[in-house]
N, C-alpha and C positions, 0 to 999 in steps of 0.2 A: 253532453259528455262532461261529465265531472271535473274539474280542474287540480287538479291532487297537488300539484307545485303551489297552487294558493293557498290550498289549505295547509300546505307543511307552514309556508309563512305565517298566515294565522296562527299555529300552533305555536311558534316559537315565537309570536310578540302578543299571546294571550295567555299561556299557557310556561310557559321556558324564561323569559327575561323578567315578567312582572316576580320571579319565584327567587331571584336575584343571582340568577345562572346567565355569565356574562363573559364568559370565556370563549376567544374566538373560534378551538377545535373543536369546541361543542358544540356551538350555533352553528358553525357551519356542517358540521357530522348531520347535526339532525334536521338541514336546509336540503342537503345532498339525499340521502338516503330515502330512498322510495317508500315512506310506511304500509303502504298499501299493499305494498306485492310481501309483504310477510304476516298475511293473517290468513284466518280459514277460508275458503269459499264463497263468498257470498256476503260477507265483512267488511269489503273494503270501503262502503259508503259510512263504516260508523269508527272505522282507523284513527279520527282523529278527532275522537272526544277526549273528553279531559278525567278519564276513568281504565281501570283496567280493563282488559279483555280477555274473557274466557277464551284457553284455547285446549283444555283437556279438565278431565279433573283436578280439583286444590294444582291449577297451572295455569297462571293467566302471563299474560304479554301486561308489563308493567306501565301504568300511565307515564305519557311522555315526563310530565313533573317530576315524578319519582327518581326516573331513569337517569334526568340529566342533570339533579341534586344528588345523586350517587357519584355519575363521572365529576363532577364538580369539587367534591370533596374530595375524590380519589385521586384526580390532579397527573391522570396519565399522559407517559411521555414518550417521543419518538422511537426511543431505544429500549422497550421495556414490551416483555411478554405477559399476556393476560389471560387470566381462567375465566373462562364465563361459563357459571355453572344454569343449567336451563334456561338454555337459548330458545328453544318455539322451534319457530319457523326460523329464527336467525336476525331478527331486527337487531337486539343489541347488538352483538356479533358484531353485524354491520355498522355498524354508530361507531362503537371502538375502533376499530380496523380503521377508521380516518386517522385516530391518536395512537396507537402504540406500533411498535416495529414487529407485531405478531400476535394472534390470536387461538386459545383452545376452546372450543365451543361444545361445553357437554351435552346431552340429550341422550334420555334413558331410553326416550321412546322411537321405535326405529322409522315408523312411517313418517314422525316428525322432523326426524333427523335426516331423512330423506329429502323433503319438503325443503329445510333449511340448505342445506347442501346444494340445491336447484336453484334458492332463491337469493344466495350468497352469489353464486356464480354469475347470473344473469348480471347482479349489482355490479358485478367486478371487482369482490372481495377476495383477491386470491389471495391475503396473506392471514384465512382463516382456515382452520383445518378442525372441522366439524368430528370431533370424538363419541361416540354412541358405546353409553356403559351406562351404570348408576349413576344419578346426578351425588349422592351423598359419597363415593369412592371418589370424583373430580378423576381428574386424567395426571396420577403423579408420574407414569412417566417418560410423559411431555414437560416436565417441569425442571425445578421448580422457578415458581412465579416472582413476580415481581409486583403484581396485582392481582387478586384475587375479586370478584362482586357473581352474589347469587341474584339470583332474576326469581323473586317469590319469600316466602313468609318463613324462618326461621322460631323453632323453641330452642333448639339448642344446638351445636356447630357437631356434625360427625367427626370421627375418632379419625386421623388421616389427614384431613383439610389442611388444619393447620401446619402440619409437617412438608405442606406442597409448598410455603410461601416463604420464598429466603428472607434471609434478617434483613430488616428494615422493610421489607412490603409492607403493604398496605391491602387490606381486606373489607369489603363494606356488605355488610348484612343487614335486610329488614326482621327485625328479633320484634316476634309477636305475643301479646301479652293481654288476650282477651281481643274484644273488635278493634284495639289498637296498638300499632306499634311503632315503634323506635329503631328508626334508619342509625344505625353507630358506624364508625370502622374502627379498626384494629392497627395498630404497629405490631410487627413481630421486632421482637429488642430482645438480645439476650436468651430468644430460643423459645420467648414467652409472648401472647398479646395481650398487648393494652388499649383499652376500649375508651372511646367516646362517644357520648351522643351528639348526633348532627341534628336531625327533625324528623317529626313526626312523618306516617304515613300508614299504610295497611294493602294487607296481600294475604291469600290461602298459603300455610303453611303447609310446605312441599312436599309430596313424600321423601322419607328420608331423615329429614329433619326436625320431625316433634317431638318432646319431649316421652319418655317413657312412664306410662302413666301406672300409678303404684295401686295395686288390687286391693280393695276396702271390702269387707263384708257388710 
């Protein structure tokens, strides 16, 4: 029988603290949180490789690195509601929901939103409330936010998004540029974001979110 509680540790001292993610609500988020019960069927021996995981099409479940150099920059707090724009099956979801005082968890897709809503519950994440629409609408209104992070690969941010995130949030997006990209977040200041890069990474660009591509003869 597999030991899944060793391999989360493994994860977070091969995988999470060597990546310089050293924060206690996060180590312990992603010590707590079951990885296993939030992937597909038949998955759960390969949960906790140091790579994404396909769980639909251009939709993967983010390598644990990724994820918790996101919440790390993002720096969420007890008292502060969070957009998680495609959640899966709900792992992020569940990661957050140790750090912030509430959770919107988007998912376009209904069986999977489904899946996450079972498996958020099981966890005992009841101060997440799993929203099924467009990932590129977000759930404005539930909002607005205080943190915003998408789960997947970004060309360019939908029309909306940014109008869910009160001033001074903070938004963290993988903005893809070819087979690589650039994890930044955002301030909203003034009504406008201002962008930084944090580090590299890569992910399928979401539906939703790529760029409009200009017709050439």
């Amino acid at each position: 029988m597999t030991d899944f509680a060793a391999r989360r540790l493994m994860m977070v001292d091969t995988q999470i603290r060597p990546s310089d993610v050293t924060k206690y609500p996060i180590i312990d988020a992603m010590l707590a949180v079951p990885r296993e019960s939030f992937v597909p069927d038949g998955q759960a021996e390969a949960t906790y490789a140091g790579e994404n995981m396909e769980i639909a099409a251009d939709r993967v479940m983010l390598e644990p690195r990724t994820l918790a150099k996101m919440l790390d920059v993002l720096d969420i707090r007890d008292d502060e509601l969070v957009l998680d724009i495609g959640c899966g099956y709900g792992y992020s979801a569940a990661v957050i929901s140790h750090m912030a005082q509430a959770v919107v968890a988007v998912e376009e897709d209904e069986a999977l939103a489904g899946e996450a809503q079972t498996a958020l519950m099981d966890a005992g994440a009841d101060n997440v409330a799993v929203h099924t629409g467009p990932l590129s609408s977000g759930a404005a209104e539930l909002g607005p936010y205080d943190v915003i992070l998408v789960q997947g690969g970004v060309e360019t941010l939908p029309e909306g998004l940014e109008d869910q995130l009160k001033e001074g949030g903070r938004i963290a997006c993988l903005f893809m540029d070819g087979p690589l990209g650039s994890v930044r977040m955002g301030i909203k200041r003034r009504g406008q974001l201002s962008w930084r890069f944090e580090f590299n990474a890569a992910a399928p660009v979401m539906p939703g979110f790529a760029a409009e591509r200009a017709f050439a003869l």
